[in-house]
C-alpha positions in Angstrom: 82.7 91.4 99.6 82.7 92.2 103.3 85.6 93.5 105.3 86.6 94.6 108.9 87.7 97.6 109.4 89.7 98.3 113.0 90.2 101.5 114.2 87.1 103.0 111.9 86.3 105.7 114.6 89.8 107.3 114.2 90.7 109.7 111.8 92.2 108.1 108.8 90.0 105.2 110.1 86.8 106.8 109.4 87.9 108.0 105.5 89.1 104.0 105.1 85.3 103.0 105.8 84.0 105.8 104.0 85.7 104.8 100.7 85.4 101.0 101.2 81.5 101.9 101.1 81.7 104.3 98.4 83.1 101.2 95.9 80.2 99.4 97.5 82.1 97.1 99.4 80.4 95.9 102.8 81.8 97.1 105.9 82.2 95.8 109.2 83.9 97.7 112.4 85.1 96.2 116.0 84.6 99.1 117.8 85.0 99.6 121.5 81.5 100.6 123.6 81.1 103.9 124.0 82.9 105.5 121.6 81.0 107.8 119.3 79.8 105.9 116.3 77.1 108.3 115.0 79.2 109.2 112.5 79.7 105.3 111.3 76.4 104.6 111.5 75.5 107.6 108.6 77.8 105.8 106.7 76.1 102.4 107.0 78.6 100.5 108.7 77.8 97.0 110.7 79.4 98.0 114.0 80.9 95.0 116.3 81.7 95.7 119.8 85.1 94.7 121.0 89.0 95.5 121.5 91.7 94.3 119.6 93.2 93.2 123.4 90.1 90.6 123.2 91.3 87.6 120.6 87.9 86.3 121.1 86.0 89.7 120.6 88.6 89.8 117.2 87.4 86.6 116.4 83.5 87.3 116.0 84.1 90.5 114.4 86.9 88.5 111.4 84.8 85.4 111.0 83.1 85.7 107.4 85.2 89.2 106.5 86.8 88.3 103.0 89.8 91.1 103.9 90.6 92.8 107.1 92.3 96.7 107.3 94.1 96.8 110.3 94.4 101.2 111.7 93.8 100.8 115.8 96.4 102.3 117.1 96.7 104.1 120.1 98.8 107.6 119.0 99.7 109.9 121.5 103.1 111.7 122.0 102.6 111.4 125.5 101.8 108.5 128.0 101.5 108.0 131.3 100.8 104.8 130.8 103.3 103.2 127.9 102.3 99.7 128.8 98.5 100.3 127.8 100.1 101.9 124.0 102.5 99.0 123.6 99.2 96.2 124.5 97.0 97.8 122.1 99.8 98.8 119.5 101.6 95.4 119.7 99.4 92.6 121.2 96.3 94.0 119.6 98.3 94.2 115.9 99.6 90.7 116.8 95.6 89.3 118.3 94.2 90.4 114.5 97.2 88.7 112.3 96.4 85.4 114.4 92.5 85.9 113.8 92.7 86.7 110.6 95.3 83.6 109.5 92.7 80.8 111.7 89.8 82.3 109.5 91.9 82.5 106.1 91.2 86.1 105.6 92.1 86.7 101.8 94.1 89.9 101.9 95.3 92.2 105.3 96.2 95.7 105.4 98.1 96.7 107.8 98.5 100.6 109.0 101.9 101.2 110.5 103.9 104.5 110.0 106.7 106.7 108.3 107.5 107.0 112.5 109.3 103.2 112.1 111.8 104.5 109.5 115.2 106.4 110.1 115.1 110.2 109.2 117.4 111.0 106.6 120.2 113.2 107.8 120.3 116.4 106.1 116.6 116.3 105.2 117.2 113.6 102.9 114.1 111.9 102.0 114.0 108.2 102.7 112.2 105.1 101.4 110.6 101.6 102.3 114.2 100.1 101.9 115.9 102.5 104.7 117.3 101.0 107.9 115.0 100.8 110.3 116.7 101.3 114.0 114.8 100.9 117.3 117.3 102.9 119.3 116.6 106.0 117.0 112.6 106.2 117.7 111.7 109.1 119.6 108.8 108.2 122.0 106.5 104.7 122.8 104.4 105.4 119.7 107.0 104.7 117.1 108.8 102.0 119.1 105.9 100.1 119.8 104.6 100.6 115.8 108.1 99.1 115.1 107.6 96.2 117.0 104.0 95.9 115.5 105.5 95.8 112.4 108.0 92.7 113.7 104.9 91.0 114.6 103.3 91.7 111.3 106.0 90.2 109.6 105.9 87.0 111.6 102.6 86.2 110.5 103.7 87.0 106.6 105.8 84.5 107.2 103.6 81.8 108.2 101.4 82.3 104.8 99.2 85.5 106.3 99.0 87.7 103.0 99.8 91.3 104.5 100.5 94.4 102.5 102.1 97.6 105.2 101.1 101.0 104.8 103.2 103.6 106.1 101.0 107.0 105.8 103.2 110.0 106.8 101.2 113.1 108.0 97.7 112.8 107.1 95.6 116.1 107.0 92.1 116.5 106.1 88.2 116.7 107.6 87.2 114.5 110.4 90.7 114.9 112.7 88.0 114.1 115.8 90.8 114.0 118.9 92.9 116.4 116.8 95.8 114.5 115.7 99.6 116.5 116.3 99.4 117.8 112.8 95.9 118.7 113.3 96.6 120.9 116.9 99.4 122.7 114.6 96.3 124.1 112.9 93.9 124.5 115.5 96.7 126.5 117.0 97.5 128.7 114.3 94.0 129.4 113.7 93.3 130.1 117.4 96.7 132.4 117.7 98.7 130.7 119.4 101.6 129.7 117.3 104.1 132.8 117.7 107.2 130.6 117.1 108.1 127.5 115.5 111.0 124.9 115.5 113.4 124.6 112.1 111.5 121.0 111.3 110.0 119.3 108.5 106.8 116.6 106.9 105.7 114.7 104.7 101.9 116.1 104.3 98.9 114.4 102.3 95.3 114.6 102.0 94.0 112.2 104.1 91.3 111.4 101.7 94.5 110.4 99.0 95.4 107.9 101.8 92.4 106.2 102.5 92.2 105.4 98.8 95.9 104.2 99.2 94.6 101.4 101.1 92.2 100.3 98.8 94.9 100.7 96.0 97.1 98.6 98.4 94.9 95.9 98.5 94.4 95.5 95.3 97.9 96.0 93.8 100.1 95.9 96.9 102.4 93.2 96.5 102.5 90.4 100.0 105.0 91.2 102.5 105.9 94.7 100.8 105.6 98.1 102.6 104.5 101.6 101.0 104.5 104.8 102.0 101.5 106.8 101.1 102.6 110.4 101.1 103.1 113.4 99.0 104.6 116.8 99.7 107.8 116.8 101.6 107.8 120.6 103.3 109.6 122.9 106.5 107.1 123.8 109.0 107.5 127.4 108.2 106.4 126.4 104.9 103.5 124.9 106.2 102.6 127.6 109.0 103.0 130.0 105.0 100.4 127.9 103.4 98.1 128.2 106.5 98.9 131.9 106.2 97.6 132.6 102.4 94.9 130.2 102.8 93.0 132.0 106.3 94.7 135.7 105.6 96.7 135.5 109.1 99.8 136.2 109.9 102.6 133.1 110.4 104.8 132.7 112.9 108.0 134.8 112.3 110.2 133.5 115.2 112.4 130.4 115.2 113.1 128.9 118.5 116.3 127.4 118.8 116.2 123.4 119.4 118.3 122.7 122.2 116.5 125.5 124.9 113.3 124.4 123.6 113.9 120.7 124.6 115.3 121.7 127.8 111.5 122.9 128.4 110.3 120.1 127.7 112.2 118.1 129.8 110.7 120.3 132.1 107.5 120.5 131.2 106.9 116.8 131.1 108.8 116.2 134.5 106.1 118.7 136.1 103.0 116.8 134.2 104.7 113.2 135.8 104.9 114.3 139.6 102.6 117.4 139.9 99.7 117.4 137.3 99.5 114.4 135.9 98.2 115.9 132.6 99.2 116.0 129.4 102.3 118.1 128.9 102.0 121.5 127.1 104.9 121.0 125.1 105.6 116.9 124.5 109.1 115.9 124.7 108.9 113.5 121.9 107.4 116.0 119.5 110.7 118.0 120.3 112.6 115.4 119.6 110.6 114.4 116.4 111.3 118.0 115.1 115.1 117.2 115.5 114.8 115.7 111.9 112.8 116.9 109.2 110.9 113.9 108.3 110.8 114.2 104.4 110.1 110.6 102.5 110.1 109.1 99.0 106.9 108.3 98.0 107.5 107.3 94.7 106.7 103.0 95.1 102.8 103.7 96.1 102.4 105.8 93.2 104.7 103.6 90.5 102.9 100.5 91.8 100.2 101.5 93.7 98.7 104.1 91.7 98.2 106.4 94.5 97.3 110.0 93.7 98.8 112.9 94.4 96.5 116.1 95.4 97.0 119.3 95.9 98.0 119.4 99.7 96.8 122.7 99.9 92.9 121.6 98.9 93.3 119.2 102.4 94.4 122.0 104.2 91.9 123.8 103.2 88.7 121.3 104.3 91.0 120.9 108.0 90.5 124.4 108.4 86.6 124.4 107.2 86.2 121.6 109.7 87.9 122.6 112.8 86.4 126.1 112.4 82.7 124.6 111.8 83.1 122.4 114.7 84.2 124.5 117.3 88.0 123.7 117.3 89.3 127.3 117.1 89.2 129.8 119.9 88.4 133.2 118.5 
């Protein structure tokens, strides 16, 4: 069987291919020239150049792929640019679902995220079957994944067999850029976490959701979304695990919400007119940590068989992988 893989270079991206390979499945990736593939091509992987904002780049890259996993994404907390995230998150998503219904691709995974569901109030956890409210997103990434997810829907609904995936906060080896969870630990490990906001995730080993696609595939059931997650925890919960596990100190300060978000309003102001750089404290990640963003994961393990490590072991290899690549500043 041979698949296409979008988005392989990316974190969770990379682990998808990784595993695909491992169950000896034949792997194909559109990726974009110039991005580092070294990596990819250790693994074996029949690299395609392209963009998902090219239908006909899509097209050579789908034609003969029995299924396609859909992960480019552009994820950023901040933009200067939304109208480049919402083309890639939304145009690109909708360019593969057309490709892959002309070529009769036989199964599609698509990767969207907890981000298009409503936090609970109270830390409530929620499920695939909670409201979903545009309105309520904080930040271009999860508004234009929510209307990626629209898209996605239309083409289920012309006969394109799509299973969703909604990972919540992946953690693990490989975070390349480093994802937002990922600069939480090359932050603490560098020293430069002396406070933290009352907040809350949904962490998993990244390595648990790349098999959740697979498992998706294979068990998902069409038009149906799960959320591949584990361990609903506080940040200071998280910033204590990071503690035992490297023998530093947490954080013992917690910054109040509202003077913190005032800074950031700030702070991102500044970056807009003066710097034009990414801002040192992103307004939507302040006003993610409004909620704490616990989820039921219970459907992709009942029906999905998904597993359930340890999140500390995947803390664990982040830490041995930032550290032996250079992440952390001594």
């Amino acid at each position: 069987m041979r698949v296409l893989v979008t988005g392989a270079t990316g974190f969770i991206g990379f682990h998808v291919s990784r595993t695909l390979i491992k169950k000896g499945i034949e792997v194909r990736a559109l990726v974009r020239d110039g991005h580092a593939l070294a990596d990819l091509d250790e693994l074996g992987v029949q690299m395609v150049t392209g963009d998902i904002r090219n239908y006909e780049s899509i097209c050579r890259a789908i034609e003969g792929c029995d299924q396609v996993y859909h992960l480019a994404a552009d994820y950023r907390l901040w933009v200067p640019d939304p109208d480049t995230m919402y083309d890639i998150n939304v145009q690109g998503t909708k360019n593969i679902m057309k490709a892959a219904l002309k070529y009769g691709v036989g199964k599609v995974v698509y990767t969207s995220t907890v981000g298009v569901m409503t936090p609970g109030s109270n830390g409530y956890p929620v499920n695939e079957e909670s409201p979903s409210d545009e309105k309520t997103m904080a930040g271009h990434y999860k508004k234009s994944k929510f209307l990626a997810e629209k898209e996605v829907y239309q083409y289920i609904g012309k006969g394109l067999p799509v299973i969703i995936v909604n990972p919540s906060t992946p953690v693990g080896a490989m975070d390349r850029k480093p994802t937002p969870t990922g600069k939480i630990i090359v932050d603490f490990l560098s020293g430069k976490m002396p406070a933290y906001l009352d907040t809350g995730l949904n962490i998993v080993d990244v390595e648990d959701v790349s098999t959740g696609h697979l498992l998706a595939a294979e068990h998902g059931r069409i038009g149906q979304r799960y959320i591949l997650g584990n361990r609903n925890v506080s940040l200071k919960e998280f910033l204590h695990t990071l503690a035992r596990l490297t023998g530093k100190k947490p954080p013992k300060i917690r910054l109040p919400y509202f003077p913190v978000l005032i800074a950031a309003c700030v702070d991102e102001a500044m970056s807009k007119l003066v710097s034009h750089r990414q801002p040192r404290i992103p307004l939507t990640g302040v006003r993610m940590a409004r909620n704490h963003m616990y989820f039921d994961c219970s459907k992709a393990v009942n029906e999905l068989h998904m597993p359930q490590s340890p999140i500390e072991g995947a803390v664990e290899k982040a830490v041995s992988w930032f550290t032996e690549k250079g992440y952390v500043e001594n």
